[in-house]
C-alpha positions in Angstrom: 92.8 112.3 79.0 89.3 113.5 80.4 88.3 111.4 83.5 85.3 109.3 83.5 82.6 111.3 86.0 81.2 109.0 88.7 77.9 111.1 90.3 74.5 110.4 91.0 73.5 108.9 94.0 76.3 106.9 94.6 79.2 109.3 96.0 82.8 109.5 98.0 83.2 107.0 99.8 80.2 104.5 98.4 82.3 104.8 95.1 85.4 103.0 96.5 83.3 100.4 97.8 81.0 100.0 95.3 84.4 99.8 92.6 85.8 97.2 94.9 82.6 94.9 94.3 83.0 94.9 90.8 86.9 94.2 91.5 85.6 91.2 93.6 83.0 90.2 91.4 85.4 90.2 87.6 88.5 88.4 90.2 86.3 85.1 90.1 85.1 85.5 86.4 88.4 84.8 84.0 86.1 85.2 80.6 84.8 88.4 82.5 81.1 90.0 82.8 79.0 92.3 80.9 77.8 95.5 82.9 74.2 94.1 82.8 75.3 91.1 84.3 77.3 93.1 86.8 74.5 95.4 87.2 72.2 92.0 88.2 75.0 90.2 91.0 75.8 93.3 92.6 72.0 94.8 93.0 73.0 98.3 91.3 71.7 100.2 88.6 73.3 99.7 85.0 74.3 103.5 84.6 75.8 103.4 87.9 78.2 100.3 87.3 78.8 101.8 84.0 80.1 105.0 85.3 82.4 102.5 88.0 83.5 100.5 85.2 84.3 103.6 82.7 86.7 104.9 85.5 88.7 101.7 86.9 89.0 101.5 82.9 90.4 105.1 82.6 92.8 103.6 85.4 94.1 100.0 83.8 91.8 98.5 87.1 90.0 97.4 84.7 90.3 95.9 80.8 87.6 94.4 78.0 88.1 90.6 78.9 86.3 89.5 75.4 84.8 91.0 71.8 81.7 91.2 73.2 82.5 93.5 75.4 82.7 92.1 78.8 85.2 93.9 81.5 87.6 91.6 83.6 90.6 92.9 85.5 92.9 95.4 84.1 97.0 94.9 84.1 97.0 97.7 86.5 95.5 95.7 88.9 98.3 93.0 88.6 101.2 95.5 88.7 99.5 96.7 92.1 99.1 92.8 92.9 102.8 91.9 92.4 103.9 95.9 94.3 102.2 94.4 97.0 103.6 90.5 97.3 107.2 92.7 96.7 106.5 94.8 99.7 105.2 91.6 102.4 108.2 89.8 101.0 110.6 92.4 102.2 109.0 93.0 105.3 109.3 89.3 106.1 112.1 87.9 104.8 114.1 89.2 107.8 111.9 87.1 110.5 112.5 84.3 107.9 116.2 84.2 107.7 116.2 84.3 111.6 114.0 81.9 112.1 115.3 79.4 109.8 118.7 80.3 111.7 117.1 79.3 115.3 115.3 76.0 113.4 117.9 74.8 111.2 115.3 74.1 108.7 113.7 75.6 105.5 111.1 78.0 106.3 108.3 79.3 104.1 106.5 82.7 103.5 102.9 81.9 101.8 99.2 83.7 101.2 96.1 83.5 100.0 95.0 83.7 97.0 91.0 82.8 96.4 90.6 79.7 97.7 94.4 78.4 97.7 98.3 78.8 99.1 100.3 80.5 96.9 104.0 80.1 98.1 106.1 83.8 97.8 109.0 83.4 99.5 111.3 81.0 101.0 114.4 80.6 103.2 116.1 77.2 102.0 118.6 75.3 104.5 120.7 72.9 102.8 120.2 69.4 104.1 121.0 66.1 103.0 117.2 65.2 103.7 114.7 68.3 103.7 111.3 69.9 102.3 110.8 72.2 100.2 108.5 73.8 98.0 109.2 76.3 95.2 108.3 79.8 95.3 105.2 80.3 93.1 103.5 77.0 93.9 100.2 76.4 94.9 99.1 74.6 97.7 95.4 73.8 99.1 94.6 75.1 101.9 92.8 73.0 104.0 95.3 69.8 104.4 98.6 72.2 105.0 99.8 74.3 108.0 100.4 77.5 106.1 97.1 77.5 104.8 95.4 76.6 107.8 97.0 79.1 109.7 95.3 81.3 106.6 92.0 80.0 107.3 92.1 80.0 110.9 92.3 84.3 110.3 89.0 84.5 108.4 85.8 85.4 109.3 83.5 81.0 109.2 81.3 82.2 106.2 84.9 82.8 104.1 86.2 79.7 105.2 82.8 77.6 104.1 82.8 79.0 100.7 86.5 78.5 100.5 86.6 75.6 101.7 84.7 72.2 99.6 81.9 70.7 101.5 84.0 67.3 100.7 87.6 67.0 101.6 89.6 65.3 99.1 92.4 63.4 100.1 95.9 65.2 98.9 98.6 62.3 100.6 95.9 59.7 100.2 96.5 59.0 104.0 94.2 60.9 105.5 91.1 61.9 105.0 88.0 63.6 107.3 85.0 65.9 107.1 84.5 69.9 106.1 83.5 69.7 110.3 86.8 68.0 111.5 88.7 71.3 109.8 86.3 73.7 111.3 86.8 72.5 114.4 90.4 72.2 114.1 90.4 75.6 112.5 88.7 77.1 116.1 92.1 75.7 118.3 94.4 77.2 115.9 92.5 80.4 116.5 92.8 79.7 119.9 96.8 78.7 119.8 97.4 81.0 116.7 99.5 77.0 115.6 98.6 74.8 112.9 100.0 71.3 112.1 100.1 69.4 108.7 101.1 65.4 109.3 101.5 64.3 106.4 98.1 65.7 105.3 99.5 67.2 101.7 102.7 65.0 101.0 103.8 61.1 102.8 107.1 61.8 104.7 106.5 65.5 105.7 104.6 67.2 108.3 105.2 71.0 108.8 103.6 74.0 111.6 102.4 77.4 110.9 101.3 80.4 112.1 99.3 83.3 110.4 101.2 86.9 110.6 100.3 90.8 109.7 102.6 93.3 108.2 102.2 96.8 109.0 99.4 97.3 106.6 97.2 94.2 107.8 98.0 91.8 104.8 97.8 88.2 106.1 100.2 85.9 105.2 101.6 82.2 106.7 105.2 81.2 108.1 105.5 77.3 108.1 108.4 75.0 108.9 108.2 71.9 106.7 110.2 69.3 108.1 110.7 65.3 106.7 108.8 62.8 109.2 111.7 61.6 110.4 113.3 65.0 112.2 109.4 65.8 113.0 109.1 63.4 115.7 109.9 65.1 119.0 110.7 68.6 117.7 106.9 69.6 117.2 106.9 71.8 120.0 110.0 73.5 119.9 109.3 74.5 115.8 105.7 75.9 117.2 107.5 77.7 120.2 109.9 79.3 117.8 106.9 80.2 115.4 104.9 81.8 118.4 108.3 83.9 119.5 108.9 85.5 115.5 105.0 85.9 115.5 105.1 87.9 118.6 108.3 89.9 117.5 106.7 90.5 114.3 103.4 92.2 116.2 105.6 93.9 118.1 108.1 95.6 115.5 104.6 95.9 112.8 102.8 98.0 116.0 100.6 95.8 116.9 101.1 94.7 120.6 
């Protein structure tokens, strides 16, 4: 199959960057966009996101999302997508089991994914009273510890546009202001811990920590624990966290 020919005046490595714009721009639109409208959001010319387009096509990147020709994301992108959550798992699970081991509780692998908590993987202790939460569940991010720990690792401009400008209650329990997270989002960037009391479900609390594989992907270990076993065990969970978070730095090269 002859390759699509991207030249002009955007070249090397302005290509990748410019192909990864329209990647970010079709991730938020499910019906897809035209290359005139992608041409309009992304401030290039049409011939120029044309030729982008034509190759991350010629690569399954990128797929017609509707009869009228509009381009959304390709299943190429997903097979990459679900390569990569495959790999993180792997890495992880190991730190998992042996924390879960040192805790006696469940313990939970989670990322991002736009502006929520997508549970991928999960070491389950069997207890007569536990949390849990199944692998492939979404959570929000802003009233849990895995995903504050998530937010906690992003740059304040991501977090406002991920983040409502009104909190909705999740446990109906508690409830507080976009600036009560921010500022609680700036200690557990600070202590590299993040706390959930009952903030997404009554009767369970949990702690979190944001970690890095070898290749930089972010992800979250939490603990969730029931309220009851919470009480007085808060700091030993969050020392255990910091200890796998600091092994995991260590063995991934980064201290």
């Amino acid at each position: 199959m002859a390759r699509a020919r991207i030249d002009g005046p955007v070249t090397g490595v302005q290509v990748i960057a410019k192909a990864a714009e329209i990647l970010r721009a079709l991730e938020a639109e499910p019906d897809g966009l035209s290359i005139r409208r992608l041409s309009e959001r992304l401030g290039l010319p049409r011939s120029t996101v044309h030729r982008i387009v034509a190759a991350l096509q010629q690569e399954r990147l990128v797929a017609s999302a509707s009869p009228q020709g509009r381009a959304g994301l390709g299943p190429g992108l997903y097979r990459l997508a679900a390569a990569s959550l495959k790999s993180i798992r792997q890495t992880l699970h190991p730190y998992l089991e042996e924390l879960s081991r040192a805790l006696g509780e469940t313990v939970d692998l989670a990322i991002l994914e736009a502006d929520r908590v997508l549970f991928v993987d999960q070491v389950l202790v069997p207890r007569r009273l536990q949390a849990a939460s199944a692998v492939g569940t979404y959570f929000p991010t802003y009233c849990t510890a895995n995903g504050k720990a998530l937010l906690s690792e992003l740059p304040l401009e991501e977090v406002e546009r991920l983040v409502p400008s009104e909190l909705p209650s999740c446990s109906q329990i508690v409830w507080r202001p976009r600036e009560a997270l921010l500022r609680e989002l700036a200690a557990v960037r600070r202590t590299h811990i993040a706390y959930d009391r009952e903030e997404h479900t009554l009767g369970i609390c949990g702690v979190g920590c944001a970690v890095r594989d070898a290749f930089g992907r972010l992800a979250a270990i939490s603990v969730p624990v029931p309220r009851q076993r919470f009480s007085g065990s808060e700091e030993r969970i969050a020392a255990q966290l910091l200890r796998v978070r600091a092994q995991i730095l260590k063995d991934m090269g980064e201290e």
